[in-house]
N, C-alpha and C positions, 0 to 999 in steps of 0.2 A: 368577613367570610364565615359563613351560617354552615353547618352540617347538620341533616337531618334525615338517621336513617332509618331505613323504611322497613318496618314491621312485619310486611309482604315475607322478606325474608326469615324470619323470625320461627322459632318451633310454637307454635300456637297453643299447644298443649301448657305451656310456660309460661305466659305472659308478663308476668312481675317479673321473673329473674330474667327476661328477658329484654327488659328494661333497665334493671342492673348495670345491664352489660354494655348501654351506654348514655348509663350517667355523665359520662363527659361531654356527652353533644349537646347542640343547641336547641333542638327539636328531636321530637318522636315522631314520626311520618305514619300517617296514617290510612291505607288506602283503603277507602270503601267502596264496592261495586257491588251493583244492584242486577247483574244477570239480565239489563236492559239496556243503559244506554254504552255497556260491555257486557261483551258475554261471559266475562267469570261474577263470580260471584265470595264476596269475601266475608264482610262482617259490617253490623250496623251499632244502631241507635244504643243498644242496654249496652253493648263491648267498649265502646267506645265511652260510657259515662265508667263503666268499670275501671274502664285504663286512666282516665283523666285521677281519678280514686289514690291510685296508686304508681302512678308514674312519677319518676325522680326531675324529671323535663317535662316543658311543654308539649299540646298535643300537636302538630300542622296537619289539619285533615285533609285531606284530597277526594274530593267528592264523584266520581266516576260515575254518576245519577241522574237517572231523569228527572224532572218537576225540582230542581233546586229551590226554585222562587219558593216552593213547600217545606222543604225535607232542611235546607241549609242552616236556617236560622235554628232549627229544632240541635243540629249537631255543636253548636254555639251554647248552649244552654246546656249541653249534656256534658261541656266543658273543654270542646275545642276553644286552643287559644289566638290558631289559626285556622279558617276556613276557606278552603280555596272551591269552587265551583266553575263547570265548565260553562266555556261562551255557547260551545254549540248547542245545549239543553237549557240556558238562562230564556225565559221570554220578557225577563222587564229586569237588565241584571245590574243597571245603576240604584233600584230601589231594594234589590237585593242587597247590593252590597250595603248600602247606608245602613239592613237592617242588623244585616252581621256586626257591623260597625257599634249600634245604636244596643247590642246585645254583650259589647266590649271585645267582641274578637277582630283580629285584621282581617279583611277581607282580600281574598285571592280571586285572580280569575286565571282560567288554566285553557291552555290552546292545544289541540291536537296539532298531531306535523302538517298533516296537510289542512289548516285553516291558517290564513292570513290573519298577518298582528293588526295590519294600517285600518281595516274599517272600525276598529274598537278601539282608537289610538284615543278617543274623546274620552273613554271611562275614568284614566287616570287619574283624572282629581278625586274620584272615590274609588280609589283603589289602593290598597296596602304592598302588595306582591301580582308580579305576574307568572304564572308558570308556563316556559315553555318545552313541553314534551321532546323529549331526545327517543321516545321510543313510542308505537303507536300504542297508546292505552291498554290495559286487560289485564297482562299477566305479567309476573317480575321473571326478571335473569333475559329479556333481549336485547338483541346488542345496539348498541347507542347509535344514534345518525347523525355523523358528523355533517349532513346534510341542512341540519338543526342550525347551526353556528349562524351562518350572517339574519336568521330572523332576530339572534341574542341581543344580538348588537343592535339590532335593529328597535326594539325594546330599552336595550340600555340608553342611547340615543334619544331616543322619544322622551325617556323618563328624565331624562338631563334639560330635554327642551322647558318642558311640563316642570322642572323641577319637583322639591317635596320627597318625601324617604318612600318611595317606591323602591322594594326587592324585587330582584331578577331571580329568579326558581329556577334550575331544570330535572329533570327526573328521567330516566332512563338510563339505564348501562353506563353510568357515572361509576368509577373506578381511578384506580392509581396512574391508569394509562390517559384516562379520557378529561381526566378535573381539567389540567392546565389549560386544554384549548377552551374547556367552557369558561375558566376563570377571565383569560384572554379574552374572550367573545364579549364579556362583563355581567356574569352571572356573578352570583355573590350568596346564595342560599343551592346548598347543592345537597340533593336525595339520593342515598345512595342503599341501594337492599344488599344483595349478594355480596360488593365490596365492602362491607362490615360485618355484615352477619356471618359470611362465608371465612371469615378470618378466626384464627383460634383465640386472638387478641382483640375484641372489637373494638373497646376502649383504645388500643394502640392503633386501629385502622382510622378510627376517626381523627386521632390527632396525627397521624401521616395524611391524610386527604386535605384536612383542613391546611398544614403545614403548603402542601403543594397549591392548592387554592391562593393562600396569602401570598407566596411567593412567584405567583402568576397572576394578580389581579391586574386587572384593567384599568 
């Protein structure tokens, strides 16, 4: 049970002590959005070699970008140690991921809520992680969709079929209230912004999250 919170939340002005604050996780989540295939717009390519520089954890990027097949492999080299890109922007995302792979980062592919898991059920043998969205992509702090849950499962499942150490992601409005049912569902890497950053103790929220995660696995 992976915690990986999300930077989104983060005082930006701060970035190192803001990483500090949770040296205890497993991942530093990273969101990038290109003001394209979302409409916010966050931070790229020099930020993200910056943070890898000086971050106490690894990085988990989350790529919210058009032209991945382009941009992906570039965020791997700049020192992501996880690279997640989405299906709906990928145009060739099994050669993609090999290259993430072939560049030493895990490859991720990330689903929005409204895209089905089953026609990309084949990618799994080259894939590291799947992320599936608890909230529709763009901006952090909205509220999670328990709506989300039997696709987890649905994913957990397939990756049990397929065997091989495939992680389950989700991302969105994951909190103290919301972990257990995704743990349940058989998530197992869980992104959480507002629920740690938003805590006076981050370092203390991620080991309560994580704690409820383990004690709710699947």
């Amino acid at each position: 049970m992976q915690i990986s919170p999300s930077i989104l939340s983060a005082d930006f002005a701060n970035l190192e002590t803001e990483l500090a604050r949770i040296a205890n996780a497993d991942w530093a989540h990273v969101d990038v959005m290109d003001g394209h295939f979302v409409p916010n717009l966050t931070l790229g390519l020099p930020i993200v070699e910056a943070l890898a520089r000086v971050s106490p954890i690894p990085l988990d990027c989350h790529l919210m970008i058009e032209d991945p097949d382009r941009w992906a492999p570039m965020y791997a080299e700049a020192g992501g140690a996880s690279v997640t890109f989405h299906i709906e922007a990928a145009r060739d995302p099994r050669t993609l991921a090999k290259n993430l792979r072939g560049l030493g980062a895990r490859a991720g592919m990330a689903i929005k809520p409204n895209t089905p898991f089953a026609p990309y059920e084949d990618l799994l043998p080259d894939l590291d992680m799947v992320l599936v969205m608890t909230v529709e992509p763009g901006f952090g702090g909205q509220s999670f969709m328990a709506d989300q849950m039997p696709k987890v499962a649905q994913v957990r499942e397939a990756v049990r079929r397929h065997g091989g150490e495939i992680w389950v992601q989700v991302d969105g409005g994951v909190s103290a209230k919301t972990i257990e049912e995704c743990a349940e569902a058989g998530a197992d890497v869980f992104v959480a912004g507002s629920a740690v950053y938003g805590a006076e103790d981050a370092a203390a929220a991620v080991d309560q999250l994580r704690a409820l995660a383990t004690a709710h696995a699947h």
